[in-house]
N, C-alpha and C positions, 0 to 999 in steps of 0.2 A: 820479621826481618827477612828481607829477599835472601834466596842464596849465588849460586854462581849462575843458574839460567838464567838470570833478569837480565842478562845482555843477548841472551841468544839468539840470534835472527829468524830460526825456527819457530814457526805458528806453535806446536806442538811443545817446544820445548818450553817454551816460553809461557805456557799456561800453566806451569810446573813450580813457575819461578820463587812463586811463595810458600811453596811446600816445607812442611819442618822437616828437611832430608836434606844433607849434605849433597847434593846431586852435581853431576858431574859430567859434561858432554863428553862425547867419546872422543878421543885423541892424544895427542903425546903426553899433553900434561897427567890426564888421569892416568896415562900406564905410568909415568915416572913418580908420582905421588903414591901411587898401589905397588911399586917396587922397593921405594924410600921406606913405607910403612910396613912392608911387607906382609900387606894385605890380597885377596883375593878380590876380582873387579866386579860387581853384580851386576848383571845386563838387563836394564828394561829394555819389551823388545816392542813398547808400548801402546801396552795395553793400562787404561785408565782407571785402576779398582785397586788401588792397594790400600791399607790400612789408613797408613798414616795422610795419605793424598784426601782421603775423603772423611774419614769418621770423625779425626780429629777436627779438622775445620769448621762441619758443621754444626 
């Protein structure tokens, strides 16, 4: 199942889209969902190698 990048107009971000990660572009909505939850925001500064982006999928 897609997550929230399948709309994203970014090449980059948008290749992301199917990843099993709740992902999130940067902007008001992720600060205000990371303040609601009172969660910490984790920054990809993207770079393409993390676990779940690749090992899982294939």
């Amino acid at each position: 199942m897609p997550n929230r990048l399948v709309s994203a107009t970014s090449p980059y971000l948008f290749q992301h889209a199917e990843n099993p990660v709740d992902w999130w572009e940067w902007g008001p909505e992720a600060f205000a969902e990371a303040r609601r939850r009172n969660v910490p925001i984790l920054l990809s500064v993207g770079y393409a190698a993390c676990h779940w982006c690749h090992e899982v999928q294939g």
